[in-house]
C-alpha positions in Angstrom: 0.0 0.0 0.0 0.8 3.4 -0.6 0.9 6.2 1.9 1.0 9.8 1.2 0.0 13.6 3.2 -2.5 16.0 1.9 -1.9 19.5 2.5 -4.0 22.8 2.4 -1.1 25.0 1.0 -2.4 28.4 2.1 -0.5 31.5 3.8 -1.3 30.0 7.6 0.9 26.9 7.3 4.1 25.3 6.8 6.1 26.5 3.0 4.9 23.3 0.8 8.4 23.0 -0.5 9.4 22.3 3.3 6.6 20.2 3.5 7.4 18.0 0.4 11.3 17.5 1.5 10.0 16.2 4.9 7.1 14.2 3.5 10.1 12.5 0.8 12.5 12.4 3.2 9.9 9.9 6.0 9.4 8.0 3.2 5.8 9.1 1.9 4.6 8.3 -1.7 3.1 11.3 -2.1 1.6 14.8 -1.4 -1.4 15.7 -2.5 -2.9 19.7 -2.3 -6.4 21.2 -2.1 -7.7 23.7 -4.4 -10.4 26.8 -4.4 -10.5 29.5 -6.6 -12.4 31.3 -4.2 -15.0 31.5 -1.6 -18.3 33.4 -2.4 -19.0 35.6 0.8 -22.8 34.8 0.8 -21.8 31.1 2.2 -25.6 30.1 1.1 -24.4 26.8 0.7 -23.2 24.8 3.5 -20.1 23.5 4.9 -20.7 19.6 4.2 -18.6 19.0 7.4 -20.8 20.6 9.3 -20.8 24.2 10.8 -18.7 27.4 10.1 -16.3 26.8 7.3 -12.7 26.7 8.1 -10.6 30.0 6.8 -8.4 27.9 5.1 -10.8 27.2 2.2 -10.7 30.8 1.0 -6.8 30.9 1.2 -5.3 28.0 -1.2 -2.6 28.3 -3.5 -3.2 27.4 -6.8 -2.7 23.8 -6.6 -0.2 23.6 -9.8 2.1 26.2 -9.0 2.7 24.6 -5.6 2.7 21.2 -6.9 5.6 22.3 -9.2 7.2 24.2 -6.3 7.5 21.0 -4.6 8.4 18.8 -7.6 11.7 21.5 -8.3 12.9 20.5 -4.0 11.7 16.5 -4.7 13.0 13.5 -7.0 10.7 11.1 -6.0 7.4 12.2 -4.4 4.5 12.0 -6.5 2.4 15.4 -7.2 -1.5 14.7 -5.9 -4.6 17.0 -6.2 -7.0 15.9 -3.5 -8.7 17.7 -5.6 -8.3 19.6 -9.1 -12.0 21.1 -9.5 -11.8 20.1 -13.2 -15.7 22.1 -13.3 -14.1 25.4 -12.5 -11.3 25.4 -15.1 -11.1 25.6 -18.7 -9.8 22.5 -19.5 -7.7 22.9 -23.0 -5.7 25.0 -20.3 -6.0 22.4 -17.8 -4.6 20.1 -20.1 -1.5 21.6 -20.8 -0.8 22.5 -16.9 -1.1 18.7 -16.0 1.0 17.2 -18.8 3.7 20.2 -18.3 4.2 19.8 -14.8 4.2 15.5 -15.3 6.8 16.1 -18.1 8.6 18.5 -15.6 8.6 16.3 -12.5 9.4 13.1 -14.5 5.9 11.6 -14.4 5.2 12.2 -10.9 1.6 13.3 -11.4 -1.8 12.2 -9.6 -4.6 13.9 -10.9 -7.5 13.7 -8.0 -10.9 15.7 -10.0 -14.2 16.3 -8.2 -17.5 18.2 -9.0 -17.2 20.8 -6.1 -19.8 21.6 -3.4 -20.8 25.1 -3.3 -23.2 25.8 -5.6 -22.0 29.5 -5.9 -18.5 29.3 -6.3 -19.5 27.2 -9.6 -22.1 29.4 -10.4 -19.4 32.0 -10.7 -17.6 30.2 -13.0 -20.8 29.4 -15.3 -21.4 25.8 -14.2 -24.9 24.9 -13.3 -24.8 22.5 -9.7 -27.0 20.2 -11.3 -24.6 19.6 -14.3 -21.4 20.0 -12.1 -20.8 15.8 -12.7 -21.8 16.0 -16.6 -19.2 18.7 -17.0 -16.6 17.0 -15.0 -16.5 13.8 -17.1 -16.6 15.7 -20.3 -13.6 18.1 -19.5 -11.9 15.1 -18.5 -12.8 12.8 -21.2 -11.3 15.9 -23.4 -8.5 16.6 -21.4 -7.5 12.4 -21.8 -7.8 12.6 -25.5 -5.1 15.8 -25.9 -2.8 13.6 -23.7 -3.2 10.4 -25.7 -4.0 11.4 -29.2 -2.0 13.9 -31.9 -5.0 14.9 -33.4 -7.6 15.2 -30.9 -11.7 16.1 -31.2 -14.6 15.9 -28.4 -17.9 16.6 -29.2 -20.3 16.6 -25.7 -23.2 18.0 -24.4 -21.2 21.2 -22.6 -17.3 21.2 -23.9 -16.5 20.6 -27.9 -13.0 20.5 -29.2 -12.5 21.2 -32.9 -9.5 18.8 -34.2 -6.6 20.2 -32.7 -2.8 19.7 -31.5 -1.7 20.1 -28.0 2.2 18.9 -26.9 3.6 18.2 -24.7 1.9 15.1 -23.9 2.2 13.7 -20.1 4.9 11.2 -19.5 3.1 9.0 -17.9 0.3 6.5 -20.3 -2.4 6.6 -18.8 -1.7 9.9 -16.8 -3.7 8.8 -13.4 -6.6 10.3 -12.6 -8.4 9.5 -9.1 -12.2 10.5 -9.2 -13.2 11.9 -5.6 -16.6 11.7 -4.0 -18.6 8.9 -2.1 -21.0 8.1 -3.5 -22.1 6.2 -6.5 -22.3 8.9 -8.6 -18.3 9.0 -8.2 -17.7 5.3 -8.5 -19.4 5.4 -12.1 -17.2 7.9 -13.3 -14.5 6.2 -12.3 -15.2 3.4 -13.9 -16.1 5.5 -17.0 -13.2 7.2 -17.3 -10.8 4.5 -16.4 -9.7 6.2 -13.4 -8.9 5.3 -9.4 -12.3 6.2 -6.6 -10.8 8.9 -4.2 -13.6 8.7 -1.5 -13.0 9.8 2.0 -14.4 7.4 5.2 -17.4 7.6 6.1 -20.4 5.9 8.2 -21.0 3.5 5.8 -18.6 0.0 6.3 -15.8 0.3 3.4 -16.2 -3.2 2.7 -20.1 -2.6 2.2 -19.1 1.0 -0.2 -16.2 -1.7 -2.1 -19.0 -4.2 -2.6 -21.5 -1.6 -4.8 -18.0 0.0 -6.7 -17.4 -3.7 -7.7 -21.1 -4.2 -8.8 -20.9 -0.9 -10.8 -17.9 -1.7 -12.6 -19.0 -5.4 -13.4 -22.4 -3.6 -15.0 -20.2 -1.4 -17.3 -18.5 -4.4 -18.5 -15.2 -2.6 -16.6 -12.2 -3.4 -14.3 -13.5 -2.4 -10.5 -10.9 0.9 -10.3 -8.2 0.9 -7.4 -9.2 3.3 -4.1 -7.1 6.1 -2.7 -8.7 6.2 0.8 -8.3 10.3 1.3 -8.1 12.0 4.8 -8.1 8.4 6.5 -7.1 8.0 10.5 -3.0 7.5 11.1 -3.5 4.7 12.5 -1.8 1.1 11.8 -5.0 -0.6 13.1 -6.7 1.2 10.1 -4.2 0.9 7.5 -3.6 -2.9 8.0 -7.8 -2.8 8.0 -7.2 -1.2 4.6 -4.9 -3.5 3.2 -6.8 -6.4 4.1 -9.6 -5.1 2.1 -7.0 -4.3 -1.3 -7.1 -0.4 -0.9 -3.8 1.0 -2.7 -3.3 4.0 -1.3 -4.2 6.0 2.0 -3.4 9.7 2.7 -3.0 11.5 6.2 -4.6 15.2 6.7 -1.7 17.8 8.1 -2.3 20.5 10.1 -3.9 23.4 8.1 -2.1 25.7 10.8 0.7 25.5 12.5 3.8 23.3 11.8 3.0 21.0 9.0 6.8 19.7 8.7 6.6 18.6 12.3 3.2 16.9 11.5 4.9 15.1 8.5 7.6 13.6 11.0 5.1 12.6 13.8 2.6 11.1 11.2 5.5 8.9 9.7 6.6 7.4 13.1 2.9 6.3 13.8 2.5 4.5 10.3 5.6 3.6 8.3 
């Protein structure tokens, strides 16, 4: 199993280059980093955790500039977004970012995607909540055929591509991408796109939530996708629970204040 850290790389914690040194240095697989353009004021929608939401979320970095940051002080860490919200970006751009910074890092890229929460911070960016999955899977389904194909065309309900040329291509075939979200919804993308389920624990027994992914992909005809199990417990209990159950990767949740690089250090003498 792999083991990796997920950081909210904002202004109130530790430099994310200092964070990916330590996290390489313990012995991690990987870092993973958090993104939001930005946090409407209204806050009509909710915090899905449950009460006021933390300051962090209206502070991240842009995920790809730090993720390159931290791939210029690393050699072997992979480059995680836990997650890229795919339905706020423009994804010819998009495209390009991700396959620069895997050709620049040497194929260290993990591409986590989700659909976002808050209904007005898509809004904003012209994406109806209702459609937020739709448009997720089609500027990912685009975004896979500039990596893979010279000569690539999409035609969807919301994104169209004329045939085009886009280089570099990733260095990495497939590129991974890891599909958050719990719910079923999730684990058909996934499947759809060929891609990992990202989901984070919950009340419902893992083994029960593995159980429907492996129904969903058998009634696409499909390979049931590998789990990242995000923001899990650091815990050797629950990782060897994990790996029992044929998870391949888990990732620990650092301090979003505070002294992240000390986190890193304590984190890796509890599980590796």
């Amino acid at each position: 199993m792999h083991l990796g850290v997920a950081l909210f790389a904002t202004d109130l914690t530790s430099d994310v280059r200092d964070v990916a040194r330590a996290a390489e240095e313990a012995g991690f697989e990987s870092l993973f980093v958090a993104e939001h353009t930005h946090i409407p004021t209204s806050r009509r929608t909710p915090y899905p955790m449950g009460g006021e939401l933390p300051e962090e979320y209206s502070r991240t970095q842009d995920p790809f500039l730090a993720l390159m940051a931290a791939a210029g002080v690393t050699s072997q860490l992979k480059l995680g977004t836990g997650v890229c919200l795919v339905v706020e970006r423009d994804p010819i751009v998009l495209a390009k970012e991700v396959s620069t910074l895997d050709v620049l890092s040497g194929g260290r890229v993990l591409l986590g995607v989700g659909a976002g929460w808050n209904e007005e911070e898509l809004a904003h960016h012209g994406v109806a909540f209702a459609d937020r999955f739709e448009v997720l899977q089609e500027r990912v389904e685009l975004m896979q055929r500039l990596w893979t194909q010279d000569e690539a065309a999409y035609d969807g309900e919301h994104e169209r591509l004329e045939p085009s040329w886009q280089w570099p291509k990733p260095a990495q075939t497939p590129l991974p991408v890891l599909v958050g979200g719990g719910g079923k919804r999730a684990m058909r993308l996934a499947v759809d796109l060929g891609a990992g389920w990202m989901p984070m624990p919950s009340t419902t027994k893992l083994v029960d939530r593995l159980s429907t992914l492996t129904e969903v992909a058998a009634a696409a005809g499909r390979p049931t996708p590998p789990v990242t199990m995000y923001l899990v417990r650091p815990e050797r209990a629950v990782i060897e629970h994990y790996a029992s159950l044929g998870i391949e990767r888990c990732v620990f949740l650092l301090p979003t204040r505070g002294d992240a690089v000390a986190a890193v250090r304590e984190i890796a003498g509890r599980v590796l």
